[in-house]
PDB file with SEQRES, HELIX, SHEET and CRYST1 records, atoms N, CA, C and O in Angstrom:
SEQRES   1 A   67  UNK UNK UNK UNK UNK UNK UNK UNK UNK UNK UNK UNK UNK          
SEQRES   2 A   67  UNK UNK UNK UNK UNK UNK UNK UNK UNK UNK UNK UNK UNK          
SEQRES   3 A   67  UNK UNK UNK UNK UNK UNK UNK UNK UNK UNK UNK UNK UNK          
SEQRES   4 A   67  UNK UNK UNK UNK UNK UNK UNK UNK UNK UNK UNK UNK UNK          
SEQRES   5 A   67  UNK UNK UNK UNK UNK UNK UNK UNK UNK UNK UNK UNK UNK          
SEQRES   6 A   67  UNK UNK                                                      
HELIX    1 AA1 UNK A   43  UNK A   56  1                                  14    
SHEET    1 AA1 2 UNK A   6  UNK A   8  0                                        
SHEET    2 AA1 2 UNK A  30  UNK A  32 -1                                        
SHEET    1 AA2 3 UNK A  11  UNK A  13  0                                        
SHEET    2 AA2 3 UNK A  24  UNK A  27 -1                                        
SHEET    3 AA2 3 UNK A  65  UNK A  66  1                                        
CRYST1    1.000    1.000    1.000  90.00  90.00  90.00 P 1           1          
ATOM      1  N   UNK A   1     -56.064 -51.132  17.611  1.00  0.00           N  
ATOM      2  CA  UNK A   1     -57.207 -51.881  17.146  1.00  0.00           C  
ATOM      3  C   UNK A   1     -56.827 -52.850  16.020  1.00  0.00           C  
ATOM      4  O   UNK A   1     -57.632 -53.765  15.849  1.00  0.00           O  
ATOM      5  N   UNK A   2     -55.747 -52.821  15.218  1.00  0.00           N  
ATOM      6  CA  UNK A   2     -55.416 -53.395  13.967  1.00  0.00           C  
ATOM      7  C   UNK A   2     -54.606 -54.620  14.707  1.00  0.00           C  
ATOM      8  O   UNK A   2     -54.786 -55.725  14.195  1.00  0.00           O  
ATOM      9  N   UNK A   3     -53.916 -54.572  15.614  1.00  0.00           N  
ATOM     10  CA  UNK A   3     -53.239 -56.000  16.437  1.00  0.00           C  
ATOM     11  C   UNK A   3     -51.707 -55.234  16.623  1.00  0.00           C  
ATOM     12  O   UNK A   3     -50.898 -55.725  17.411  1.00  0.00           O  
ATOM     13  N   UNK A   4     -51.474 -54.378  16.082  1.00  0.00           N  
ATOM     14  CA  UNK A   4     -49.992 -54.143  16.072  1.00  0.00           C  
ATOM     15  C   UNK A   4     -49.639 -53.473  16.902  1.00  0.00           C  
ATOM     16  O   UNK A   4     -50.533 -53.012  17.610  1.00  0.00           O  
ATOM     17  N   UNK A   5     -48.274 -53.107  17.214  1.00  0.00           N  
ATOM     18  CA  UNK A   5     -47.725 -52.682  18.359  1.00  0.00           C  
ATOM     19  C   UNK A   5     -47.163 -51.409  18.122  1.00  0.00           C  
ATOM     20  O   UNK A   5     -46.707 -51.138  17.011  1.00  0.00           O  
ATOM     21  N   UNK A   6     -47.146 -50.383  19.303  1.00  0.00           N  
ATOM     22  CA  UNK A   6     -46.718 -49.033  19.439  1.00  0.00           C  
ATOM     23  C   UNK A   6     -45.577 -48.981  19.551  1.00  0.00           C  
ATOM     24  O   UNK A   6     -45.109 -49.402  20.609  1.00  0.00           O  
ATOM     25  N   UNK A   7     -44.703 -48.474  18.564  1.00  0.00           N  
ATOM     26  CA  UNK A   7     -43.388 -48.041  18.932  1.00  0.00           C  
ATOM     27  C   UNK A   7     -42.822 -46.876  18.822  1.00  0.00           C  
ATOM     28  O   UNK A   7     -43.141 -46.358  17.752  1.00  0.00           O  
ATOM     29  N   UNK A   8     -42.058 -46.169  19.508  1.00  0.00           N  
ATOM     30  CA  UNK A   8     -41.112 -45.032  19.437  1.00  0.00           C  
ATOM     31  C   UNK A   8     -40.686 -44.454  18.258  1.00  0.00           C  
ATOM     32  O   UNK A   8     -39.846 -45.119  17.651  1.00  0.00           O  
ATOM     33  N   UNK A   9     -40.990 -43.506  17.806  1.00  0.00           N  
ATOM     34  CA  UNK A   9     -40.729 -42.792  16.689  1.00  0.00           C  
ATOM     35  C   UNK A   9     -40.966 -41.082  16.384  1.00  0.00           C  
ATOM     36  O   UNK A   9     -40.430 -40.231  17.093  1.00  0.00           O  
ATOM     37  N   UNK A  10     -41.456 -40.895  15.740  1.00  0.00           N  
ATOM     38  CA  UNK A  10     -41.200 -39.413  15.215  1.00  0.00           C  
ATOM     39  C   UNK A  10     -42.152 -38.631  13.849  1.00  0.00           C  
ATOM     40  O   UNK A  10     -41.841 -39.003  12.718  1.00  0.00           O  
ATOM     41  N   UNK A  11     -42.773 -38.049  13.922  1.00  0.00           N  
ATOM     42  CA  UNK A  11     -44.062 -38.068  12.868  1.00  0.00           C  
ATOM     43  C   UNK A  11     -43.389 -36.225  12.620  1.00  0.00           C  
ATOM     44  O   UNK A  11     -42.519 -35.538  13.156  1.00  0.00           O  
ATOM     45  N   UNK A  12     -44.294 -36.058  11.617  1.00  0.00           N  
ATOM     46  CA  UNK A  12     -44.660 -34.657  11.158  1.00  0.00           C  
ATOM     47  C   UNK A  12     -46.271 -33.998  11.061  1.00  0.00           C  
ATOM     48  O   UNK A  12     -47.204 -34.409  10.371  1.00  0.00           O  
ATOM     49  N   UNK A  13     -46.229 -32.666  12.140  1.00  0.00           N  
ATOM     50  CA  UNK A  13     -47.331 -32.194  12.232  1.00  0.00           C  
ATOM     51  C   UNK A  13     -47.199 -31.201  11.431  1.00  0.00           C  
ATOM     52  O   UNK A  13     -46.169 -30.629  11.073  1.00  0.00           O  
ATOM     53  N   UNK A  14     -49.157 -30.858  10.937  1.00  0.00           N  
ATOM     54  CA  UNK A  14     -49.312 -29.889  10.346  1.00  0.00           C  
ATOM     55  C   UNK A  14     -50.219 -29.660  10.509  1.00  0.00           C  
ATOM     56  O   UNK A  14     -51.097 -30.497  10.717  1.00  0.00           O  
ATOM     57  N   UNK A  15     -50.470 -27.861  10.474  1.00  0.00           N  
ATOM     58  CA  UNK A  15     -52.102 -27.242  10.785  1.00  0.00           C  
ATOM     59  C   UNK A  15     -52.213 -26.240   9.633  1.00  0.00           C  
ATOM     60  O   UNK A  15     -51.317 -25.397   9.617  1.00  0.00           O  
ATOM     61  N   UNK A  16     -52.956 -26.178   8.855  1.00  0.00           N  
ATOM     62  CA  UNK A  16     -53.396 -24.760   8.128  1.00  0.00           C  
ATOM     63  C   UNK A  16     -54.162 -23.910   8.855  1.00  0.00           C  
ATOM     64  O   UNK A  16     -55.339 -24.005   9.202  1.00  0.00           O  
ATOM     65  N   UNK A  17     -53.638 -23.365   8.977  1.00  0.00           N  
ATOM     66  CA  UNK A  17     -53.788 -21.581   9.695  1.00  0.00           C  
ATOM     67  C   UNK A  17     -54.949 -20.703   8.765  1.00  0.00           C  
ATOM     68  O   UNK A  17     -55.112 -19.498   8.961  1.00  0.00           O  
ATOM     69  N   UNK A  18     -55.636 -21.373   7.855  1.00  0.00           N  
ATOM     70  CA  UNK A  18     -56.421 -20.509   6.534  1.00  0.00           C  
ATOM     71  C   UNK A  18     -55.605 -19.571   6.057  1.00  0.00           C  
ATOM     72  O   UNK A  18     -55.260 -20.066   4.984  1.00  0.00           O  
ATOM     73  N   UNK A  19     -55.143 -18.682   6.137  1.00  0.00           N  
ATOM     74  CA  UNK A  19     -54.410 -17.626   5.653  1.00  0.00           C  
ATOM     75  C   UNK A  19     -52.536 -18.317   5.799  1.00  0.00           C  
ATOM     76  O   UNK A  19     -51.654 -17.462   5.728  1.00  0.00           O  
ATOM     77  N   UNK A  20     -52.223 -19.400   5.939  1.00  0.00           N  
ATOM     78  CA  UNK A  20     -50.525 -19.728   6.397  1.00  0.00           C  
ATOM     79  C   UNK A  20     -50.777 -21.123   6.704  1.00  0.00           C  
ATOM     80  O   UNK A  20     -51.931 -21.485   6.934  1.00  0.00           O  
ATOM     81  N   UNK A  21     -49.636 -22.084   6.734  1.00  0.00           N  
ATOM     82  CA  UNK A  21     -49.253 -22.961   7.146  1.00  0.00           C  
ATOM     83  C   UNK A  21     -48.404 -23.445   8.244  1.00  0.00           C  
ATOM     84  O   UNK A  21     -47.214 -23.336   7.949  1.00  0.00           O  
ATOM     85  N   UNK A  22     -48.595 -23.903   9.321  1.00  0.00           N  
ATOM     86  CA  UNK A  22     -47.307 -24.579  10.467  1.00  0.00           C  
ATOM     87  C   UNK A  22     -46.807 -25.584  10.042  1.00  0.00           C  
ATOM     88  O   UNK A  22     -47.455 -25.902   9.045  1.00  0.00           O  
ATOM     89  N   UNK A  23     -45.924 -26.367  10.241  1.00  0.00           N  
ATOM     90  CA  UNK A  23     -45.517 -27.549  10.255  1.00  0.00           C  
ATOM     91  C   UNK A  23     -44.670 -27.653  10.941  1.00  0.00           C  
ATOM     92  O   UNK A  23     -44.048 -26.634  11.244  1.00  0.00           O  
ATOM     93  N   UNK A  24     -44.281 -28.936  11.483  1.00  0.00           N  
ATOM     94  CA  UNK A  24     -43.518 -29.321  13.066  1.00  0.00           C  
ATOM     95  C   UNK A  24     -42.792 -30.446  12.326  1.00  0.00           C  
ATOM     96  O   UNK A  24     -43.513 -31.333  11.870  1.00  0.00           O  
ATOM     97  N   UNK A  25     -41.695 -30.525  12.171  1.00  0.00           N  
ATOM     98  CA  UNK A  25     -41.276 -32.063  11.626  1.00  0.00           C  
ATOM     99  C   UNK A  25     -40.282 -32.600  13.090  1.00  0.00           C  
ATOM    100  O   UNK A  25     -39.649 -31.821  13.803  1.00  0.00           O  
ATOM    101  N   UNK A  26     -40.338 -33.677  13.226  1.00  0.00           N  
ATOM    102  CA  UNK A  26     -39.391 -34.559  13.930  1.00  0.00           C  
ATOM    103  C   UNK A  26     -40.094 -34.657  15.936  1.00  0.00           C  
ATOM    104  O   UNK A  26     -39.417 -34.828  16.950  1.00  0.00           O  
ATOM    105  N   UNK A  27     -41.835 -34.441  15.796  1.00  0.00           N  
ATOM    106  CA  UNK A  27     -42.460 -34.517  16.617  1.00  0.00           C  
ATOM    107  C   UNK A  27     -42.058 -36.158  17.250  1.00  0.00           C  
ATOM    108  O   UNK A  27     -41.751 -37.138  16.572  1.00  0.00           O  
ATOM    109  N   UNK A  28     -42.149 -36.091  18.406  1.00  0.00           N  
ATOM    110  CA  UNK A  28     -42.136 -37.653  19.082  1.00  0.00           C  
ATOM    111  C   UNK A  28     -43.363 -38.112  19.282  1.00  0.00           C  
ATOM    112  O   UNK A  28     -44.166 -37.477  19.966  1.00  0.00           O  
ATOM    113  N   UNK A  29     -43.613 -39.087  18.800  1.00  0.00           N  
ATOM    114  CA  UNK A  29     -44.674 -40.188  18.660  1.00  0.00           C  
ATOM    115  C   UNK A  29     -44.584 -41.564  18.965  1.00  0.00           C  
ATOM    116  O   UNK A  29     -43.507 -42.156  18.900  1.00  0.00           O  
ATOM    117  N   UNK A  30     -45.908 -42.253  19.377  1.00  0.00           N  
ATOM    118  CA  UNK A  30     -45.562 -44.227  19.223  1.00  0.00           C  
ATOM    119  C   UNK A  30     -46.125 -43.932  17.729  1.00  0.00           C  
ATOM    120  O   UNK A  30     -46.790 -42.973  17.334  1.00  0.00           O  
ATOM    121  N   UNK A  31     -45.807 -44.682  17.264  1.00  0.00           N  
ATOM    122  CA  UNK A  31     -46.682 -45.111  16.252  1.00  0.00           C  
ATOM    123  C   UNK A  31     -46.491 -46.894  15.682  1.00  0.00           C  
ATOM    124  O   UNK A  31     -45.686 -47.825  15.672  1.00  0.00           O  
ATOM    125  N   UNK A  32     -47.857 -46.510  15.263  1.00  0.00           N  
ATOM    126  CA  UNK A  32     -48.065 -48.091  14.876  1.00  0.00           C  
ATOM    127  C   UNK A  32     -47.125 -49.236  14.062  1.00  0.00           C  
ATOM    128  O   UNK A  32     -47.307 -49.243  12.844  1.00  0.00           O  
ATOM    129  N   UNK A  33     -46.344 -50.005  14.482  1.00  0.00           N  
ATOM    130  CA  UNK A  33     -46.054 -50.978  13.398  1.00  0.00           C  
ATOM    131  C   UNK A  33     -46.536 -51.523  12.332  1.00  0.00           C  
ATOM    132  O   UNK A  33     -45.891 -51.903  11.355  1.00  0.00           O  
ATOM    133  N   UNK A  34     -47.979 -51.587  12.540  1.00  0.00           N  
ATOM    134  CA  UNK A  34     -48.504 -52.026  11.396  1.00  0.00           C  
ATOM    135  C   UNK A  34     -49.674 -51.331  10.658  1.00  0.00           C  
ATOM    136  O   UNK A  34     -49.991 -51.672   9.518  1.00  0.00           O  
ATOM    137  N   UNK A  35     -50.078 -50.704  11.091  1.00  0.00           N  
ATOM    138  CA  UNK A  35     -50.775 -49.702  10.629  1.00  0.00           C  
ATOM    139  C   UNK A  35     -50.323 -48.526  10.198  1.00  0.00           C  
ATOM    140  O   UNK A  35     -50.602 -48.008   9.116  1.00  0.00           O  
ATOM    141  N   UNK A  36     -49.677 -48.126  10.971  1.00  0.00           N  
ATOM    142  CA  UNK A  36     -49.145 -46.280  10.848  1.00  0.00           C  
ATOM    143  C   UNK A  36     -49.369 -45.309  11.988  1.00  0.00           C  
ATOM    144  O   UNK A  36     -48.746 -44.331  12.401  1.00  0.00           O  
ATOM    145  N   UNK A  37     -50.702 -46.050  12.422  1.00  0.00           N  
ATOM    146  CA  UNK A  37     -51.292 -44.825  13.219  1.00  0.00           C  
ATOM    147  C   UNK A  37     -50.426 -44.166  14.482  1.00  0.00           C  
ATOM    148  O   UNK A  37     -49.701 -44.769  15.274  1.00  0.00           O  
ATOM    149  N   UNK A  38     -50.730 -42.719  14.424  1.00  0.00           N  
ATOM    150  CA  UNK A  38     -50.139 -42.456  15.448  1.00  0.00           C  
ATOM    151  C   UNK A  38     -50.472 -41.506  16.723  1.00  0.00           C  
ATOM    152  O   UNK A  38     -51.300 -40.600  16.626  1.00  0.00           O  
ATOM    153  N   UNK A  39     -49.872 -41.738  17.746  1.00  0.00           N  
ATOM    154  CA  UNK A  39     -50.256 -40.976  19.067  1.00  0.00           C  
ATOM    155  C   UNK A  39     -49.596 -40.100  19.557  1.00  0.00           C  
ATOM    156  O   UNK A  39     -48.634 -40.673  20.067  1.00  0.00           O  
ATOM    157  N   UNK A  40     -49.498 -38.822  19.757  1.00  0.00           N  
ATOM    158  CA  UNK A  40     -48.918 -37.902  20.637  1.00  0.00           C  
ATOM    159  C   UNK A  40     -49.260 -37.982  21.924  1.00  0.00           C  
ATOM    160  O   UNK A  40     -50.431 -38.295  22.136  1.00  0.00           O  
ATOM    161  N   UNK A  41     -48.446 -37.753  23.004  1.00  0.00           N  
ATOM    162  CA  UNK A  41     -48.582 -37.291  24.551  1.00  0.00           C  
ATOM    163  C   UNK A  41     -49.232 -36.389  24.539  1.00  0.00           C  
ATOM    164  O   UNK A  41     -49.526 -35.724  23.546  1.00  0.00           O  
ATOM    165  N   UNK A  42     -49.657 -36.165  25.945  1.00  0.00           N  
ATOM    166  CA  UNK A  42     -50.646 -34.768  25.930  1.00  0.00           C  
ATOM    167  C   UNK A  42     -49.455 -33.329  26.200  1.00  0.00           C  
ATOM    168  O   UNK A  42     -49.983 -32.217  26.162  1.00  0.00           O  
ATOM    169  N   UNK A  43     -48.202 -33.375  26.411  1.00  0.00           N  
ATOM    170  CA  UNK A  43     -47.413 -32.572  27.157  1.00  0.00           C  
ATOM    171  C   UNK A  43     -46.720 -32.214  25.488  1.00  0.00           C  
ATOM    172  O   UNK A  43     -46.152 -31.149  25.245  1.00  0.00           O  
ATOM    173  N   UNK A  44     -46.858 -33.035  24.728  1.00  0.00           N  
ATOM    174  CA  UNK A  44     -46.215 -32.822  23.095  1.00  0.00           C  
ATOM    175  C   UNK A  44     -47.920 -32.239  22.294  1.00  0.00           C  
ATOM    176  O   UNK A  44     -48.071 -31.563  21.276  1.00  0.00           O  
ATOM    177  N   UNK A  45     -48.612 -32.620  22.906  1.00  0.00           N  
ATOM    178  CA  UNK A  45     -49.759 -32.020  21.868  1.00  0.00           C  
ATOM    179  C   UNK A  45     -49.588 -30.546  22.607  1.00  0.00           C  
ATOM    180  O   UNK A  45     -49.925 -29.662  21.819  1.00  0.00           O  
ATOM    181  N   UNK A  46     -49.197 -30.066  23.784  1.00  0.00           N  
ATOM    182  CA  UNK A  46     -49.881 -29.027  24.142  1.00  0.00           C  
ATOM    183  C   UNK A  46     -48.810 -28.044  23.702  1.00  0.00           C  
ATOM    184  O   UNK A  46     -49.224 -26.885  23.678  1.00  0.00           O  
ATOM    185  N   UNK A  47     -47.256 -28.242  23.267  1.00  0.00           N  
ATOM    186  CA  UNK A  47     -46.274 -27.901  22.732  1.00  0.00           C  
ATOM    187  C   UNK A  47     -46.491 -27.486  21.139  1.00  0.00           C  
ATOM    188  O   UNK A  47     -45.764 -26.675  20.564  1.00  0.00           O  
ATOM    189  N   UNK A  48     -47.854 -28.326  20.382  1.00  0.00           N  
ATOM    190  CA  UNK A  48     -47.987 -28.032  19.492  1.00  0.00           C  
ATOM    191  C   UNK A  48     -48.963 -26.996  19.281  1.00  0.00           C  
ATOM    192  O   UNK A  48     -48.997 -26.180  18.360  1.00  0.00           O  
ATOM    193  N   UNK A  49     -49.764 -27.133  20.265  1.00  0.00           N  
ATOM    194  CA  UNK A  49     -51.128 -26.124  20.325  1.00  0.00           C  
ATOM    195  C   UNK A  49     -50.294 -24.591  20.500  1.00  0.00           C  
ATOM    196  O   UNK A  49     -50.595 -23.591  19.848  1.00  0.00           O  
ATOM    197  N   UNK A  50     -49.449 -24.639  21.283  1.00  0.00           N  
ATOM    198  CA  UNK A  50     -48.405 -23.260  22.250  1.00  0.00           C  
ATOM    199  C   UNK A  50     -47.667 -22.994  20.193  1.00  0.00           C  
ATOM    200  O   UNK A  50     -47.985 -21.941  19.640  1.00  0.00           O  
ATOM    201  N   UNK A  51     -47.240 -23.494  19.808  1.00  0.00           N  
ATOM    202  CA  UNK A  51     -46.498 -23.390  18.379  1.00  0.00           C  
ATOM    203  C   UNK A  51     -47.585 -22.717  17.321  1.00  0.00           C  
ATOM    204  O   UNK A  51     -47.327 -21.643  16.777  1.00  0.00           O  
ATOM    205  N   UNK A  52     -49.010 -23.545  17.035  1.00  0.00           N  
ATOM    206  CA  UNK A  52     -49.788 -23.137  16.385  1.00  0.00           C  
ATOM    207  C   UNK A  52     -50.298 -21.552  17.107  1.00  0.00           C  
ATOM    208  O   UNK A  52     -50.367 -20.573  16.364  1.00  0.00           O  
ATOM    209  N   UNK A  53     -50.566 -21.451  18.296  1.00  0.00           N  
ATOM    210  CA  UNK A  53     -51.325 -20.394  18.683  1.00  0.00           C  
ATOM    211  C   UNK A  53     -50.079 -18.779  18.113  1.00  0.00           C  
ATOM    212  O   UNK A  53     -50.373 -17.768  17.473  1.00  0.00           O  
ATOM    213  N   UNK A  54     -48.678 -19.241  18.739  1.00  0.00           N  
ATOM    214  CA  UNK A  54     -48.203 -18.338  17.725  1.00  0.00           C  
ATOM    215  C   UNK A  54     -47.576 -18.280  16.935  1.00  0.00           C  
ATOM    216  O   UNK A  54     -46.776 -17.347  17.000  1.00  0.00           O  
ATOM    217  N   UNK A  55     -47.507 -19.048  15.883  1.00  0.00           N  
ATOM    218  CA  UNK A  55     -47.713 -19.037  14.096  1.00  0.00           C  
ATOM    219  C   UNK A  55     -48.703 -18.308  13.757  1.00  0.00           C  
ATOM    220  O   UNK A  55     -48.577 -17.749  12.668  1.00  0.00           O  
ATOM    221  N   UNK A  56     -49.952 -18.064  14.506  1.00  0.00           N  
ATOM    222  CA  UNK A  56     -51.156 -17.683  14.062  1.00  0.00           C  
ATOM    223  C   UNK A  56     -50.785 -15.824  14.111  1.00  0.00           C  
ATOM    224  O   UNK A  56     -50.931 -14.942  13.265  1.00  0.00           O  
ATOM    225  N   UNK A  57     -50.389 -15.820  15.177  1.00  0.00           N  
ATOM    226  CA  UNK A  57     -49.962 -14.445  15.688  1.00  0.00           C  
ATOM    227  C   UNK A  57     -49.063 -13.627  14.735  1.00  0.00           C  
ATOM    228  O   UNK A  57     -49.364 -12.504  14.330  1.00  0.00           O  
ATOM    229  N   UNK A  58     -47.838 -14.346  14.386  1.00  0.00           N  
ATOM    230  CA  UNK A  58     -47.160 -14.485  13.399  1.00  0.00           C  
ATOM    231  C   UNK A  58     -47.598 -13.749  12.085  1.00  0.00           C  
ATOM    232  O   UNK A  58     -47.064 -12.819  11.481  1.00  0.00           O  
ATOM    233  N   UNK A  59     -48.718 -14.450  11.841  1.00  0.00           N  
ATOM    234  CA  UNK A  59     -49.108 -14.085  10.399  1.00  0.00           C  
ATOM    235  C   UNK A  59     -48.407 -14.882   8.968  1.00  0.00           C  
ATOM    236  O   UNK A  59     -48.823 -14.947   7.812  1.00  0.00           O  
ATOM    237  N   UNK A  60     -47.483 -15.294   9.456  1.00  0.00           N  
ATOM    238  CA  UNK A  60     -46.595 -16.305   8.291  1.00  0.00           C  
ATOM    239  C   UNK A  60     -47.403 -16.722   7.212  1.00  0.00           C  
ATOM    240  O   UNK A  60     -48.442 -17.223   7.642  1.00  0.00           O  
ATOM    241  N   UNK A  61     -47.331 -16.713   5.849  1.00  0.00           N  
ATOM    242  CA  UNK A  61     -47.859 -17.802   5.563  1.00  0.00           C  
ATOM    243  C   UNK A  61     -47.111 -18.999   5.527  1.00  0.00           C  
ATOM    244  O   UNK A  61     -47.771 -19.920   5.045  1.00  0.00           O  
ATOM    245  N   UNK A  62     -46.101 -19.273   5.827  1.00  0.00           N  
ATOM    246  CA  UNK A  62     -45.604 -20.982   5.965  1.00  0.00           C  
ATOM    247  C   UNK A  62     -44.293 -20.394   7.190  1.00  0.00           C  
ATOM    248  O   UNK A  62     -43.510 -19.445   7.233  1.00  0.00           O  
ATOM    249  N   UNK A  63     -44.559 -21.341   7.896  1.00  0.00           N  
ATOM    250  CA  UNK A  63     -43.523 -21.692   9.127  1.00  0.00           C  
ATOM    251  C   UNK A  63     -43.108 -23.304   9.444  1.00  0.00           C  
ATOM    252  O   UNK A  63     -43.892 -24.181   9.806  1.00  0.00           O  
ATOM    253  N   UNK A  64     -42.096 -23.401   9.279  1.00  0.00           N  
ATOM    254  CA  UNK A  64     -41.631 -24.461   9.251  1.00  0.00           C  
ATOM    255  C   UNK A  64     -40.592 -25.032  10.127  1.00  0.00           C  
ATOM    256  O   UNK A  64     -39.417 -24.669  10.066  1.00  0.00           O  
ATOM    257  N   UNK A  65     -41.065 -25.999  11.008  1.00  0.00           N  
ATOM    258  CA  UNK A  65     -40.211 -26.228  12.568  1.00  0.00           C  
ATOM    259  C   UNK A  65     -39.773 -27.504  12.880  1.00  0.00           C  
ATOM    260  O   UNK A  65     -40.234 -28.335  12.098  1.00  0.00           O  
ATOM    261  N   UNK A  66     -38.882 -28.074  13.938  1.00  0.00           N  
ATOM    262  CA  UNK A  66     -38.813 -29.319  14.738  1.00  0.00           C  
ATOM    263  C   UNK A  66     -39.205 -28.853  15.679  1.00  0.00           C  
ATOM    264  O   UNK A  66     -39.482 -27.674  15.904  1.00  0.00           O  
ATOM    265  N   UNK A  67     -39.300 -30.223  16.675  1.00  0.00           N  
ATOM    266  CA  UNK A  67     -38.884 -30.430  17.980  1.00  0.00           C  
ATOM    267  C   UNK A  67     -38.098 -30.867  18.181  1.00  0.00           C  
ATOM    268  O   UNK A  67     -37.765 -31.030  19.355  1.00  0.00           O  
TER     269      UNK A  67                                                      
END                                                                             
């Protein structure tokens, strides 16, 4: 929406768990040139959902990951 273009890159996710923290660093993303914004695939979001669901299980309070 800002005019800029999607490019290939790499972001860091994070979810608070209320009781713990996940974090995902070196996720693949476009993200925006000029903005920032960014987009995950649905096959990388669902990699993150599968990560959060067990972190949760876990109990951790901080877990800290790549892809």
């Amino acid at each position: 929406m800002c005019g800029g273009h999607r490019e290939a890159g790499h972001t860091t996710f994070s979810a608070d768990l209320g009781d713990g923290l996940v974090v995902v660093r070196h996720v693949p993303a476009m993200i925006c040139n000029q903005c920032g914004d960014e987009w995950i695939d649905n096959k990388t979001a669902q990699q993150l959902e599968d990560i959060v669901l067990e972190a949760r299980q876990k109990k951790h309070q901080l877990e800290v990951l790549s892809l």
